[in-house]
C-alpha positions in Angstrom: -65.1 92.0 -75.3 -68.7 93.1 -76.4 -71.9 92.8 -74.8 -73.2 90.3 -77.7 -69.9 88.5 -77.3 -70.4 88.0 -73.5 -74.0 87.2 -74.1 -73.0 84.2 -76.5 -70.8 83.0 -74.7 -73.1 82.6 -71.1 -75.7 81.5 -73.5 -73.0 78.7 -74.7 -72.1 78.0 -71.3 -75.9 77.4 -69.8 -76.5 74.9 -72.8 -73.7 72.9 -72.1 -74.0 73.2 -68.5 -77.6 71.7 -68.9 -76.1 69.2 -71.5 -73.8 67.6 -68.2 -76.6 67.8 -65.2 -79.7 66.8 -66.8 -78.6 64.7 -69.6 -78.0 61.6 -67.1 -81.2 62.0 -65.0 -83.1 61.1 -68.1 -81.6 57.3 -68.0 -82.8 56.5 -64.9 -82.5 56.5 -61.4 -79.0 54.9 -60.5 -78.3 54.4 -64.2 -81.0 51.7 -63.9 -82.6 51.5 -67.3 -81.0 48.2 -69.5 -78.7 48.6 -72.7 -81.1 46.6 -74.1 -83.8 49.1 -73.7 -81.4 52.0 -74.6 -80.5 49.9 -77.5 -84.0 51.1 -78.8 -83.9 54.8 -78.1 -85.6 56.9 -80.8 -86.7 54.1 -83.1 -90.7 54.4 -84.2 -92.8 51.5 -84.8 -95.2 50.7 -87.1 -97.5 48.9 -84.8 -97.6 46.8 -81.7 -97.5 44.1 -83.8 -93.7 44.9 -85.2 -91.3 42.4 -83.7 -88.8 45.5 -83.2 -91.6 46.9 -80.5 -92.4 43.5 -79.3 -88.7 43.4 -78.4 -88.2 46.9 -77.0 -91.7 46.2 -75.1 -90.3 42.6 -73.5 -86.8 44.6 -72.2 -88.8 47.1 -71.1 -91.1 44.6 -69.3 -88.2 42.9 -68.1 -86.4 46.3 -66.8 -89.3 47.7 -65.1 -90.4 44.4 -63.1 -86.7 44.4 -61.7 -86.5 47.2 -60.1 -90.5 46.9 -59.0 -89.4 44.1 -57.4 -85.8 45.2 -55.8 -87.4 48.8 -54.7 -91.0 47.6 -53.7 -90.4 43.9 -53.1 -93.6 42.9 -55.5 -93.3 40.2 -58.7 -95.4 40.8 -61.1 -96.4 38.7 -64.1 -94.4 40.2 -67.3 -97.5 38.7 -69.4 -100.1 40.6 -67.3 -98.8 44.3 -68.1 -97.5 46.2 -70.5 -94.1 47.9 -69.9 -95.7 50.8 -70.3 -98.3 49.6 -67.6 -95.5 48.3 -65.2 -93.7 52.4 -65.7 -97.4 53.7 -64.5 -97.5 51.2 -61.5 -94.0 52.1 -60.8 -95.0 55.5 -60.2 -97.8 54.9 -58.5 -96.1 52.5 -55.8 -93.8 55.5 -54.8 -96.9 57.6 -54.3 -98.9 55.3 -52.1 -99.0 55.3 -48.3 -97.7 52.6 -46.4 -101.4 51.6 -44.9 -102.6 51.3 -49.0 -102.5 47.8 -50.2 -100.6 47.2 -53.6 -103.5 45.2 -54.9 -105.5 47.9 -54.9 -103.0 50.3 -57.2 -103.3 47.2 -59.5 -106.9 46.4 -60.3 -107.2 50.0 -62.5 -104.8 48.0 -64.9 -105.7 46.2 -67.7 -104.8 42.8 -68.2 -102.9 41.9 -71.5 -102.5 38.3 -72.4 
């Protein structure tokens, strides 16, 4: 076996090996993200206004406010935020303190009617 052979095949092995541990972290924690927003995965959209987005944005809504409310224990109004707002106040409820109060984290958000 010859140096270039041994080097393609590590080089094969670290790309597959990266394939199998980091391929499921990117759907969630515990698996958690719906089919139904999987079922959109690498489509584009025209505009906000495209009833494909307005679908992908209503499971994603719908996704996020679940586990808001399993992991956090807060409902929130799925006509008040975005998904893409409820992902941001996801992240920043596992940054705050205990003492911080939720409504506080919430009043930098826009409200979308």
């Amino acid at each position: 076996m010859t140096v270039k052979n041994f080097v393609s095949i590590i080089s094969i092995l670290v790309i597959v090996s990266w394939f199998v541990f980091m391929a499921p972290s990117s759907q969630g924690k515990d698996g958690q993200l719906s089919s139904e927003v999987l079922s959109h995965a690498g489509r584009s959209y025209r505009s906000v206004e495209d009833p494909a987005y307005i679908s992908y944005d209503e499971a994603l809504r719908t996704s996020v406010a679940e586990r808001i409310k399993k992991e956090f224990g807060v409902v929130l109004d799925l006509k008040t935020y975005s998904g893409f707002d409820l992902l941001e106040i996801e992240a920043l409820f596992k940054c705050k303190k205990a003492a911080e109060r939720v409504e506080d984290f919430l009043k930098g958000f826009p409200k979308h009617r």
